[in-house]
N, C-alpha and C positions, 0 to 999 in steps of 0.2 A: 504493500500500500504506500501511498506518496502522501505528505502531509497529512496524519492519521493519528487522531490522540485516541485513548481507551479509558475504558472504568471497569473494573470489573466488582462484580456484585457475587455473593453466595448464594444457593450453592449450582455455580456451574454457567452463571450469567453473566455475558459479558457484552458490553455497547461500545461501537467503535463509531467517531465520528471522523469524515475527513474528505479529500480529493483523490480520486482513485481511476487509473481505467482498466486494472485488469482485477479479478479479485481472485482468489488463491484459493488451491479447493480445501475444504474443511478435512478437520481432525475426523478420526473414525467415533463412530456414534454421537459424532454434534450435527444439532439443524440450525436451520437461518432463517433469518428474515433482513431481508434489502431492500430499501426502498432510497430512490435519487430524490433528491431534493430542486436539482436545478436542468439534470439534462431531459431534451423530450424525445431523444431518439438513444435506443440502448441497445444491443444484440445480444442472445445468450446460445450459450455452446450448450448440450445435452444430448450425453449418448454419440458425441461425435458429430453433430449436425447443428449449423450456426441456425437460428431464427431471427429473422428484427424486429423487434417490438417499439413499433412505432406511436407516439403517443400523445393525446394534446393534454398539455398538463403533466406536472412534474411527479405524483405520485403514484406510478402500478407499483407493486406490491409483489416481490416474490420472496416466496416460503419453499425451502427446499431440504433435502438430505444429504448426508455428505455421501450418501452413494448413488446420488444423481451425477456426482464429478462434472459442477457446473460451472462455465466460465461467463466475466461478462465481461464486454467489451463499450468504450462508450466510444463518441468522435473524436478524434485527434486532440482539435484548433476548441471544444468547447468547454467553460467551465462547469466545473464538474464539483457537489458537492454530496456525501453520501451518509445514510445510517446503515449499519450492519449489528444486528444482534443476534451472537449467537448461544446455545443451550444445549442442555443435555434433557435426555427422556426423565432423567432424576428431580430437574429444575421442575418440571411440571407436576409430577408427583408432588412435589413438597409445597407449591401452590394452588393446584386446582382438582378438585374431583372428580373428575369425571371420567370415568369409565372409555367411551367413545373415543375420546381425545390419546387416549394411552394405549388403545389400539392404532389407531392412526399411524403413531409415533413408531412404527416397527422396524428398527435396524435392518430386517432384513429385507424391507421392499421400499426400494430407493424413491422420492417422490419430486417432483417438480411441481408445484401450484404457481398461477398468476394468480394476482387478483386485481381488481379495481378499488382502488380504497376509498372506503365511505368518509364522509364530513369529521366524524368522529376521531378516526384513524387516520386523517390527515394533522387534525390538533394535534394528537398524539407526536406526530414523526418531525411536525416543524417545534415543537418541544423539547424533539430527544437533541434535534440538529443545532439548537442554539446552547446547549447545556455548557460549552466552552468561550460563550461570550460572554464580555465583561459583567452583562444583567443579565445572564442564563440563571435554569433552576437550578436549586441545589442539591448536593449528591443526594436527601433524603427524596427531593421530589421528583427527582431521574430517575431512581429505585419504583417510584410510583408509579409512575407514568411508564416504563420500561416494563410493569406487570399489566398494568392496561392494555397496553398495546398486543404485549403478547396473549393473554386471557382474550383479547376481540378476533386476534388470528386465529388462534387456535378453534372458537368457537364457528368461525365463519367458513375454516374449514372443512371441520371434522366432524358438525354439530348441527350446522342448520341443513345442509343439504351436501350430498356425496359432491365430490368437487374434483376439479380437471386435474386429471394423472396425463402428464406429458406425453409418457411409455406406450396411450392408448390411442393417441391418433395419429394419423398417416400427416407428413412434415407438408405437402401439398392439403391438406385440413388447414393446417393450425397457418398455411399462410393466407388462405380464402378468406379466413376468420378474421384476422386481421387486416386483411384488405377491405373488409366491408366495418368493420370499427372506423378504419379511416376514412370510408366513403363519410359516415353518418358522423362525422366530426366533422368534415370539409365541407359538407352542407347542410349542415344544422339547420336552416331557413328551409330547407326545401321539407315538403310530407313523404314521409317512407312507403314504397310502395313493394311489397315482398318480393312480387312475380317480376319486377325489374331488379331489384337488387341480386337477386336468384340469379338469373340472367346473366345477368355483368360479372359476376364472379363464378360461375359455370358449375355450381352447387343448387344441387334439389331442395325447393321448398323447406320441405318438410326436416332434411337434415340441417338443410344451414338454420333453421329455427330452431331444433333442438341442440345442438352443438354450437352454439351462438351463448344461450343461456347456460349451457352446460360448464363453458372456459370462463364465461365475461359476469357471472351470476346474477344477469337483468335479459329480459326479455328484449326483443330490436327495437321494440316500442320505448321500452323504460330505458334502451339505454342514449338513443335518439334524443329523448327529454332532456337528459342528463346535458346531452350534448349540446343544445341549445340554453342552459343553464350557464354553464362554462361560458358558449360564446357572449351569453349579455354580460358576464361578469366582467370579460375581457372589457367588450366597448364599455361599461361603466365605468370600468378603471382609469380607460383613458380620457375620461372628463370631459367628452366633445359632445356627447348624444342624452337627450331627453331619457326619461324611463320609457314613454311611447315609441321614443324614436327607435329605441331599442329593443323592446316587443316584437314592435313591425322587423324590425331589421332581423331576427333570430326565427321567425314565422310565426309569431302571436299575432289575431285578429283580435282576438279578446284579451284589454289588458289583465281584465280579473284571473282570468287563468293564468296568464302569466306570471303574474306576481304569487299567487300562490304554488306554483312548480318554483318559483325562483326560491321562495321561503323554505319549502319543502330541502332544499341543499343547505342551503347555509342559513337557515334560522334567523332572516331578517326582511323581511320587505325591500324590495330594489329600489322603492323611494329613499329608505334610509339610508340604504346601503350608498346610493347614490350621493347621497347629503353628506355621511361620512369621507366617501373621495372626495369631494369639493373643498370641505373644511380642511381636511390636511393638506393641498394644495395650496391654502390660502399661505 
């Protein structure tokens, strides 16, 4: 790792914060969780075959085994900042009960999960990633925040619904998959229409809807939403557009729905939210 500090916690928890582009495969019977903080385009090696995971927005989420022997790679020229935590099957036992979760965790069948990280679990990770600045938290509330995070992976793994094992889809799969994530990012404005999306990436119906939800754990609809969420967030950021203007502009006709999917993400009204970018700009 390149410019990389660490903490390490008991028993078997350890948070590394830093710049990194390649990451180094894990100790025998430790798991991980990596999530980037700044890049939106990352590849990962698994089983010998590179994937790109392309992304808008800095947080996907992968949870793996150290006998997935995963690598990851980010851009050259971009900056790069990262959290990596990793754990033993023991670390979990000694925080969480759950039966489910400790099957999951089986040394002997190597695993690879994405995920997309909810609202929740992005607090989380932009928390762990400031713990080394001057006003970051402190080691008790790193500790805290370090079992949160992992207690919502874990859960959102191995608990709410069976979730995407790498090992089981064909590498032309998991790229369709992600070419249609990027469709529905790059036109958030537009309405999703299945039988064209189908089309365009040369996947049946039927499979790219179920193997859609299966990887990304939202339906094309929910995740569509999501993505027109992100994009008003963007243009509010940039302080140039209305709340309507930015409705209209993401494909709301109605602003009341809109403002209620926007709340729905981040826990605020886009008027507010809007109002808070202005005033920090002042």
């Amino acid at each position: 790792m390149k410019n990389t500090k660490e903490l390490y916690f008991p028993p078997g928890l350890n948070l590394y914060v830093g710049d990194h582009h390649n990451y180094e495969p894990l100790q025998s019977h430790t798991f991980c969780i990596f999530a980037s903080i700044v890049s939106n385009k990352i590849t990962i090696k698994n089983n010998g075959e590179w994937v790109s995971v392309n992304r808008h927005g800095p947080n996907t989420l992968l949870f793996y085994s150290s006998g997935s022997a995963v690598e990851i790679a980010f851009p050259e020229k971009e900056p790069i900042k990262t959290i990596t935590i990793t754990f033993t099957r023991d670390t979990v036992r000694a925080i969480i009960d759950q039966p489910d979760v400790l099957n999951g965790l089986d040394n002997g069948l190597p695993f690879l999960y994405l995920d997309e990280t909810v609202p929740e679990a992005e607090r989380y990770i932009h928390k762990l990633a400031a713990v080394f600045d001057q006003d970051g938290p402190s080691r008790f509330e790193t500790y805290i925040t370090l079992l949160h995070l992992l207690k919502l992976t874990l859960y959102r793994t191995f608990v709410i619904k069976e979730r995407y094992n790498s090992s089981g889809l064909l590498k032309e799969d998991v790229e369709k998959l992600y070419a249609i994530r990027k469709i529905l990012m790059e036109n958030s404005h537009l309405t999703i229409k299945i039988a064209a999306l189908s089309k365009e990436v040369g996947m049946g119906q039927s499979k790219m809807v179920k193997l859609f939800k299966q990887v990304f754990n939202r339906t094309i609809y929910q995740f569509a939403q999501k993505a027109k969420v992100i994009k008003a967030k963007d243009l509010l950021n940039s302080g140039k557009y209305t709340v309507s203007e930015v409705g209209y502009m993401v494909g709301y006709s109605n602003m009341t729905h809109f403002a209620k999917a926007f709340k729905k993400y981040y826990k605020v009204n886009p008027g507010e939210y809007l109002k808070n970018v202005l005033a920090n700009k002042i």
